[in-house]
Kinemage of the C-alpha trace (Angstrom):
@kinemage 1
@onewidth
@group {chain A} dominant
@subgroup {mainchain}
@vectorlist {calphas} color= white
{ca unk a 1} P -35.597 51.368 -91.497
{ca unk a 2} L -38.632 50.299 -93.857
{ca unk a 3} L -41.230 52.427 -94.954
{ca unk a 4} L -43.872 52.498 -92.203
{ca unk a 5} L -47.413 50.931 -92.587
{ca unk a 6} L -50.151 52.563 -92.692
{ca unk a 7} L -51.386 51.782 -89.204
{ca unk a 8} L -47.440 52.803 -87.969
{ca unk a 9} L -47.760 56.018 -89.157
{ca unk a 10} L -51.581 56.528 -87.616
{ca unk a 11} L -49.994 55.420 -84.357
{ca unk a 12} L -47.400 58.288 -84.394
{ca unk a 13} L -50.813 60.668 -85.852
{ca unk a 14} L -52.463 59.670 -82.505
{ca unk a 15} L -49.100 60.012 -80.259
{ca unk a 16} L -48.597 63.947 -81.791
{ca unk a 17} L -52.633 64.807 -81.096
{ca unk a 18} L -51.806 63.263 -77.855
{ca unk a 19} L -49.295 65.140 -76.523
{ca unk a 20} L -50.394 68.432 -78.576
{ca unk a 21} L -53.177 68.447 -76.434
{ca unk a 22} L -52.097 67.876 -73.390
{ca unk a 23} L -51.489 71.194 -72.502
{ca unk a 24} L -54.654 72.717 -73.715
{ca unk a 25} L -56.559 70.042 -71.644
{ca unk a 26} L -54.787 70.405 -68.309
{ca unk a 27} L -54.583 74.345 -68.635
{ca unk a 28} L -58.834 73.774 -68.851
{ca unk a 29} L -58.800 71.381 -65.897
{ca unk a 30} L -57.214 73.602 -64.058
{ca unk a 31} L -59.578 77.098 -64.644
{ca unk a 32} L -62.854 75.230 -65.079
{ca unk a 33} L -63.133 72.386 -63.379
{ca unk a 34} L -64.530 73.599 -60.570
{ca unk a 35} L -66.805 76.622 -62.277
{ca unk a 36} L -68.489 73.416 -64.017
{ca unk a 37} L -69.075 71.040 -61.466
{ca unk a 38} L -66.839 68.766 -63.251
{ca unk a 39} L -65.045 68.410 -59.674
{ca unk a 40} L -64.655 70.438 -56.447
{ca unk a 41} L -62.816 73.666 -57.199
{ca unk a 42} L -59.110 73.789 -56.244
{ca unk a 43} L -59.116 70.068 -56.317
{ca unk a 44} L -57.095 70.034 -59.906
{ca unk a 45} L -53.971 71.200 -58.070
{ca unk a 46} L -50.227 69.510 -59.121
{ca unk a 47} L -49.996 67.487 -56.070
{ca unk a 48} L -53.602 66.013 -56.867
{ca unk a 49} L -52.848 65.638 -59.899
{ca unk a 50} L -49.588 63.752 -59.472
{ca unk a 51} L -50.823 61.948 -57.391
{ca unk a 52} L -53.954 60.663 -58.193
{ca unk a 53} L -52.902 60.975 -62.460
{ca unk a 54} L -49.711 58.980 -61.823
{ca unk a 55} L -51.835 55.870 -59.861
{ca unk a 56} L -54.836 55.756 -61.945
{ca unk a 57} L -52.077 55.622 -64.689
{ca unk a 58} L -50.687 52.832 -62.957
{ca unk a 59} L -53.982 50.979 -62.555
{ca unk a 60} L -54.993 51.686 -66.120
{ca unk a 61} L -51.540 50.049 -66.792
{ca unk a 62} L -52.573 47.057 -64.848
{ca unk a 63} L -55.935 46.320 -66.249
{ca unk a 64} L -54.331 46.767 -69.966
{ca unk a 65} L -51.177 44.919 -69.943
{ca unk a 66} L -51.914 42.843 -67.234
{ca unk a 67} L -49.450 41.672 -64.420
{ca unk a 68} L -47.782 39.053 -66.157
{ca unk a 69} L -46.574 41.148 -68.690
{ca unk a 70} L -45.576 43.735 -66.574
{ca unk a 71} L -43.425 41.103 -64.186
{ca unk a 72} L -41.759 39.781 -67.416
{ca unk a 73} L -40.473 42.810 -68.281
{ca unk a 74} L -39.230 43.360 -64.529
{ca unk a 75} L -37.450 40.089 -64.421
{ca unk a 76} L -35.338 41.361 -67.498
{ca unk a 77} L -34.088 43.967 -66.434
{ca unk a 78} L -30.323 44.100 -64.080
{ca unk a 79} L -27.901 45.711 -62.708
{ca unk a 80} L -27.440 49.256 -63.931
{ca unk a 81} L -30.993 48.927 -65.294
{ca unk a 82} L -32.659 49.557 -61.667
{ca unk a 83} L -30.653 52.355 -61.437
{ca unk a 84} L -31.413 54.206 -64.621
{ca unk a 85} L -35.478 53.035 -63.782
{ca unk a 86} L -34.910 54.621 -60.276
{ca unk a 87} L -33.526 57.709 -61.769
{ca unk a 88} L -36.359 58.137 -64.556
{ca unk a 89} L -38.916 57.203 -61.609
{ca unk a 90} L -37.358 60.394 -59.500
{ca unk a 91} L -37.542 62.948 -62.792
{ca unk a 92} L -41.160 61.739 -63.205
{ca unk a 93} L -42.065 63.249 -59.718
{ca unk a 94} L -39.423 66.415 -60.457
{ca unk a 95} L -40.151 67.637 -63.844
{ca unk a 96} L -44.321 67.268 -63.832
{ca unk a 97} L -44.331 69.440 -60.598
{ca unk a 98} L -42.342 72.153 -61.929
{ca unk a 99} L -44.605 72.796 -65.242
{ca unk a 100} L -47.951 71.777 -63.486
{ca unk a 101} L -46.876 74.777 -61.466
{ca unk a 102} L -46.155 77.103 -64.183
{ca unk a 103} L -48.953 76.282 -66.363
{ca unk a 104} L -51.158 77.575 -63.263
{ca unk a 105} L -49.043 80.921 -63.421
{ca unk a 106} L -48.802 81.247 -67.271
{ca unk a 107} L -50.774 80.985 -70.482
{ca unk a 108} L -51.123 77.410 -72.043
{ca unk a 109} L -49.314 79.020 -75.168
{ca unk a 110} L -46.382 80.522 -73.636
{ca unk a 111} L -46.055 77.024 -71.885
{ca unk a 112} L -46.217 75.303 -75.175
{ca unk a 113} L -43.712 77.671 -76.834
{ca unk a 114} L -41.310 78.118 -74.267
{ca unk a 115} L -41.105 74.030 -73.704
{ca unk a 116} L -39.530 73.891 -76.722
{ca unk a 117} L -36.180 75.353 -75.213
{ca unk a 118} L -35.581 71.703 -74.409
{ca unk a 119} L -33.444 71.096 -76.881
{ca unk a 120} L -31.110 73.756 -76.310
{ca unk a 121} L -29.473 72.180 -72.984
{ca unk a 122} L -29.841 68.684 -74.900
{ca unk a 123} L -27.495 70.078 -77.869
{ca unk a 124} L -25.273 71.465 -75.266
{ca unk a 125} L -24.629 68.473 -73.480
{ca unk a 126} L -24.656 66.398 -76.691
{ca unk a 127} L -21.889 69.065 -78.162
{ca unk a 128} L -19.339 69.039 -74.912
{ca unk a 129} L -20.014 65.854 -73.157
{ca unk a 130} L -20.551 63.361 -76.045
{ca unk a 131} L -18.589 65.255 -78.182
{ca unk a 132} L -21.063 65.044 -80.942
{ca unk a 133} L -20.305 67.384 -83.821
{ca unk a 134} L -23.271 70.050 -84.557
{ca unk a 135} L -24.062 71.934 -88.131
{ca unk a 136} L -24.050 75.234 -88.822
{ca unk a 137} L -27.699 74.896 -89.813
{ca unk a 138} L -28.087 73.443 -85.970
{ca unk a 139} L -26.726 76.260 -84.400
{ca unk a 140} L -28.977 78.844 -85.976
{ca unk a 141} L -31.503 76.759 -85.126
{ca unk a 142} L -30.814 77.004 -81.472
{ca unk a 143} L -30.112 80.563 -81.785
{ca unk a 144} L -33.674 81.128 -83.419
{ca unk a 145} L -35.218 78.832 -80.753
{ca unk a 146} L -33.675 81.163 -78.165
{ca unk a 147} L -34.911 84.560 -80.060
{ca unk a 148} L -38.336 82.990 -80.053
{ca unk a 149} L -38.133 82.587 -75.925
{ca unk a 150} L -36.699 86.078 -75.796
{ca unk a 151} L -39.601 87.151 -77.511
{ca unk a 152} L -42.005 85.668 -74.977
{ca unk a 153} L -39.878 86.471 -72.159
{ca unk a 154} L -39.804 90.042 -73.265
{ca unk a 155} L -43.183 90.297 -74.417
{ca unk a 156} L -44.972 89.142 -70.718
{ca unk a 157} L -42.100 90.866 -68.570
{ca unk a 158} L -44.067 94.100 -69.545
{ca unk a 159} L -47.618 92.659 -68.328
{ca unk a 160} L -46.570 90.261 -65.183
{ca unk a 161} L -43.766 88.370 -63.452
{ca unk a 162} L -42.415 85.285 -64.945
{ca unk a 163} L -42.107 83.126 -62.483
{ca unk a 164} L -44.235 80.451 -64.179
{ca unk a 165} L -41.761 80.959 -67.292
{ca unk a 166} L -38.652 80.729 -65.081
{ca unk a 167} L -40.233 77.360 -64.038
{ca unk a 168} L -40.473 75.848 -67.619
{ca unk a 169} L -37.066 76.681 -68.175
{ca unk a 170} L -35.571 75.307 -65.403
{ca unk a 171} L -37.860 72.062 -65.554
{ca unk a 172} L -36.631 71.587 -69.579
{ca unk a 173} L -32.996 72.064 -68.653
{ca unk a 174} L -33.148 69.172 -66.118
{ca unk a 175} L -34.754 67.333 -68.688
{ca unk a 176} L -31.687 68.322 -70.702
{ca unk a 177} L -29.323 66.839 -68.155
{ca unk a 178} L -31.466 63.869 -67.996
{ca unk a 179} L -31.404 62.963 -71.243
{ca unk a 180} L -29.325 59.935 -71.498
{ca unk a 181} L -30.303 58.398 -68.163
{ca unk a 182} L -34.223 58.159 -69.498
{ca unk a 183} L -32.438 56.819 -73.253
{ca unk a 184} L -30.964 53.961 -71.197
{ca unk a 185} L -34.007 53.457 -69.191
{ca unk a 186} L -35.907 52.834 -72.172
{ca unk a 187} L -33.549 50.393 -73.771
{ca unk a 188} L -32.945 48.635 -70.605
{ca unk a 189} L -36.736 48.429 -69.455
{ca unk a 190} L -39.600 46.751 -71.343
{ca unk a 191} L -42.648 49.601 -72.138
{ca unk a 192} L -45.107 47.131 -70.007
{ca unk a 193} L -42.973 47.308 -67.099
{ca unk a 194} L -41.652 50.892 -67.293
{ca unk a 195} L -45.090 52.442 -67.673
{ca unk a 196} L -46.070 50.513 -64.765
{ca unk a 197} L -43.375 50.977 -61.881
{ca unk a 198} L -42.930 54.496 -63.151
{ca unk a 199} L -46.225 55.594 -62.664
{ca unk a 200} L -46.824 53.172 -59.230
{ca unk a 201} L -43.575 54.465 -57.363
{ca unk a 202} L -43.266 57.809 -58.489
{ca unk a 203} L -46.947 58.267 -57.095
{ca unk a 204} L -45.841 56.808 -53.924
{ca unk a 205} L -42.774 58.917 -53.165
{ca unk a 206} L -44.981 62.103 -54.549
{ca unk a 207} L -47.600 60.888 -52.104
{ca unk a 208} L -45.024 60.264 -49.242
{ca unk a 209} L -42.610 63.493 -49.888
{ca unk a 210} L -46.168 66.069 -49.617
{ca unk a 211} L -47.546 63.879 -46.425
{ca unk a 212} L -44.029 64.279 -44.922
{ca unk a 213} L -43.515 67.870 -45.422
{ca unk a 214} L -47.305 69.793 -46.056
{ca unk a 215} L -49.397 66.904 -43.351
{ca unk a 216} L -52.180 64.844 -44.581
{ca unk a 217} L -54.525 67.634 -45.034
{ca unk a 218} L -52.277 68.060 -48.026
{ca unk a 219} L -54.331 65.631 -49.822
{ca unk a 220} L -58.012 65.931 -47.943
{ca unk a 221} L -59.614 66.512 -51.298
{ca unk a 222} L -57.537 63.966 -53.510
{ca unk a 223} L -60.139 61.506 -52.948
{ca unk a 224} L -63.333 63.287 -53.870
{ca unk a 225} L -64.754 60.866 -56.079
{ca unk a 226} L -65.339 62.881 -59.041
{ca unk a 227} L -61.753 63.606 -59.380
{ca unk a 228} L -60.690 59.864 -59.508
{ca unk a 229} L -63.327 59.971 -62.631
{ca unk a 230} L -61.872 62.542 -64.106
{ca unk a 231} L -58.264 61.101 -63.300
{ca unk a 232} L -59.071 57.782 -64.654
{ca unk a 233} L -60.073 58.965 -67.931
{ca unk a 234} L -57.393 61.563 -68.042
{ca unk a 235} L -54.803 58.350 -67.185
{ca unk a 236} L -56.275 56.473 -69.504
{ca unk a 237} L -56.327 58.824 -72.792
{ca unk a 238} L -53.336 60.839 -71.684
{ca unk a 239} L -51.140 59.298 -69.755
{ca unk a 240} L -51.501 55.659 -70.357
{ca unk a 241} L -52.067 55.935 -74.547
{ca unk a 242} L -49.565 58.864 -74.849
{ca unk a 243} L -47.044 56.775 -73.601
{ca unk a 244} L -47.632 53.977 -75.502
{ca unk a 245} L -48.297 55.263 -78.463
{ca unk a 246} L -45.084 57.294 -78.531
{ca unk a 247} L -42.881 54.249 -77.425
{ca unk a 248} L -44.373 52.203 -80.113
{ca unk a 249} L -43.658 55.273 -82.436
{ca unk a 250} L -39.627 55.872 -81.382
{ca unk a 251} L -39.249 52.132 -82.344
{ca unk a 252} L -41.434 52.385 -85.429
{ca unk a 253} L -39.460 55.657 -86.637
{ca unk a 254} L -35.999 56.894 -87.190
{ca unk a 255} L -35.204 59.707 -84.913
{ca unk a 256} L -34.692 62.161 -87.993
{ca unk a 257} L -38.228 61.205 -88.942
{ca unk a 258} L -39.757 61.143 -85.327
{ca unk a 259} L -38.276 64.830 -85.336
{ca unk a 260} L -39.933 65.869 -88.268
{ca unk a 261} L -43.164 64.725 -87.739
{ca unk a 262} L -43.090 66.383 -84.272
{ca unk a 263} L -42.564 69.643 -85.683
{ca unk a 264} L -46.265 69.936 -85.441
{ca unk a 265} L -46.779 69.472 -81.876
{ca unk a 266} L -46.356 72.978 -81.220
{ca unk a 267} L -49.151 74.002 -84.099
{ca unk a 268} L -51.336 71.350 -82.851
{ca unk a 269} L -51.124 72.521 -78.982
{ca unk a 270} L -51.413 76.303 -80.034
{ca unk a 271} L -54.733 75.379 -82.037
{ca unk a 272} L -56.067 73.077 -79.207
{ca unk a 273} L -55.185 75.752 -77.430
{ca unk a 274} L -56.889 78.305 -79.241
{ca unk a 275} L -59.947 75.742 -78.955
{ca unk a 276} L -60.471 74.373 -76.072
{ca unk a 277} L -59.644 78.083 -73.803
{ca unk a 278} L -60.010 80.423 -76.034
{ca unk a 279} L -56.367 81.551 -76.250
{ca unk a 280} L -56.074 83.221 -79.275
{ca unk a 281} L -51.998 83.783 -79.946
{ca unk a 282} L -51.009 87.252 -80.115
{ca unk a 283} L -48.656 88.694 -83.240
{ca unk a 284} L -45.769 88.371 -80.827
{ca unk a 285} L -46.447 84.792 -79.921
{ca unk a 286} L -46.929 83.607 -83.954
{ca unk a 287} L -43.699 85.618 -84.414
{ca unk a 288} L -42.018 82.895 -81.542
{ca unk a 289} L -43.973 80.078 -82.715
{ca unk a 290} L -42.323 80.317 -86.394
{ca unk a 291} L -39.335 81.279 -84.985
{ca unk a 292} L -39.124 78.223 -82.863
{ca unk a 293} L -40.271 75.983 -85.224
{ca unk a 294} L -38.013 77.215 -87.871
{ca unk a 295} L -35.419 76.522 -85.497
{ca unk a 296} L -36.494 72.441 -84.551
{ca unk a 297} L -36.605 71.953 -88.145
{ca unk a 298} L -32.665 73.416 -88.677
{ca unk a 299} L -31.602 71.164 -85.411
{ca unk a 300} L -33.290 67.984 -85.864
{ca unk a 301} L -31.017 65.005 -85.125
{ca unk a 302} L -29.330 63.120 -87.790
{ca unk a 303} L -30.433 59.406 -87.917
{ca unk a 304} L -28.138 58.214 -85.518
{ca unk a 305} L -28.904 60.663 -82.280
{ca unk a 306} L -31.173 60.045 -79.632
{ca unk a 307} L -35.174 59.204 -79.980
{ca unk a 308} L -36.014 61.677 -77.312
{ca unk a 309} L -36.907 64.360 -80.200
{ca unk a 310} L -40.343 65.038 -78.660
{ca unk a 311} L -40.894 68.529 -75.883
{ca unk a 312} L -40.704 67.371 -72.678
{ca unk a 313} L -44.005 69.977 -71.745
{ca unk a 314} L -45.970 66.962 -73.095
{ca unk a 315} L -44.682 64.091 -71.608
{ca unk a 316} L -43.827 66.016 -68.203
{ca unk a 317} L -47.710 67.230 -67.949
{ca unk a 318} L -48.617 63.262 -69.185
{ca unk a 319} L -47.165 62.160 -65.516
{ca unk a 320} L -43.840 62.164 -66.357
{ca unk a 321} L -43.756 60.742 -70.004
């Protein structure tokens, strides 16, 4: 792969900022929105969120790449194709409610540490199902990773439940099992058209699922004006240029490379977390964030492994990234 260009490699800048602050910036949404007015409180709830996020995604979508593009890509794709879309479209709804839900019951920094277990179920199901040979060096990175989410684990256990940690894990390891399905999917579908339907359909059945089983006063403050303001920026910024910018950079990048560089997602969430709420990390949580980290680096892919390098905590809270 040749050396990237200059404006490459500030695409990739802009996708790791992205995604780094994600967290911070939904966490924040979710305490203060309603102490400031922003919008009504309680309105930034997950269903609202996934809701509203994942259509004004698909609007901003619209308006940017416009519908030709979008049905061009849709015309390529067949057979298997709609079924790997239709199965990323179903962990877009699945994943993003399980960590919107534990990032209301936990800290924004144990969410953005403890997201980075991810990549233990993917080497897993690399190792037996694909058959795919691991280092040494990769193995003590996953058992580092693992004493860095011990250390959290064992750390809050003392202070409160962890139900909100349970969540992350669970939502990461389906992510795990995932992880070729949403490969194919992005081979298979054009970025225009995947960003599009994904967003559309899996705020449809979201929309559908909580109308069938909570009623339609489910949703009686999803349409409170303000929030589709907020929404519609936080599509736009988030979801919309996340995406994008991080498709552009896994074809742009090598996924040794895209690894590397997303080593600092984890500082770069931790400080925006530090900035934006006023989380300042405790000794035991820098002791798990180098210990994590330390582990990524030791278990990033060789050049010929999967793209999907990048914590799904991100992309899940980015409507289903």
């Amino acid at each position: 792969m040749p050396t990237p260009t200059m404006s490459v490699r500030a695409n990739l800048i802009a996708a790791l900022v992205i995604l780094g602050l994600t967290t911070p910036i939904v966490r924040w949404l979710i305490i203060h929105g309603g102490e400031t007015g922003l919008i009504a409180p309680g309105v930034i709830s997950y269903c609202n969120v996934l809701f509203v996020g994942n259509l004004a995604a698909a609007l901003v979508s619209l308006l940017v790449f416009g519908p030709r593009a979008i049905l061009a890509d849709l015309r390529g794709v067949r057979g298997v194709g709609w079924l790997h879309l239709a199965g990323h479209i179903a962990l877009a709804v699945i994943v993003p409610a399980l960590l919107f839900t534990a990032l209301e019951m936990t800290t924004a920094i144990n969410f953005i540490l403890l997201a980075r277990f991810e990549i233990v179920p993917v080497s897993i199901i690399s190792f037996v199902i694909l058959r795919r040979q691991r280092t040494p060096a990769s193995w003590c990175g996953l058992v580092l990773i693992l004493i860095g989410a011990a250390l959290i684990c064992t750390f809050d256990a003392i202070q409160r439940d962890l139900r909100g940690e349970v969540l992350i894990v669970i939502a990461v390891t389906i992510q795990g099992f995932s992880i070729l399905l949403a490969d194919s999917n992005v081979s298979s579908v054009g970025v225009c058209g995947m960003l599009f339907v994904r967003n559309a359909v899996s705020s449809l059945v979201f929309f559908v699922t909580a109308m069938i089983l909570f009623g339609p006063e489910h949703f009686a403050e999803a349409f409170t004006g303000r929030l589709w303001i907020v929404m519609v920026i936080y599509a736009a910024i988030i979801v919309v240029s996340g995406q994008l910018t991080m498709h552009r950079a896994k074809r742009t990048h090598d996924a040794r490379a895209l690894s590397t560089w997303s080593l600092t997602v984890p500082a770069i969430a931790v400080i925006g977390a530090w900035a934006i709420l006023q989380e300042q990390p405790s000794l035991t949580q820098i002791i798990a964030l180098v210990c994590i980290v330390s582990g990524l680096a030791l278990g990033r892919p060789q050049r010929h492994e999967s793209h999907r390098t990048v914590p799904i905590a991100e992309r899940g809270l980015a409507a289903g990234n």
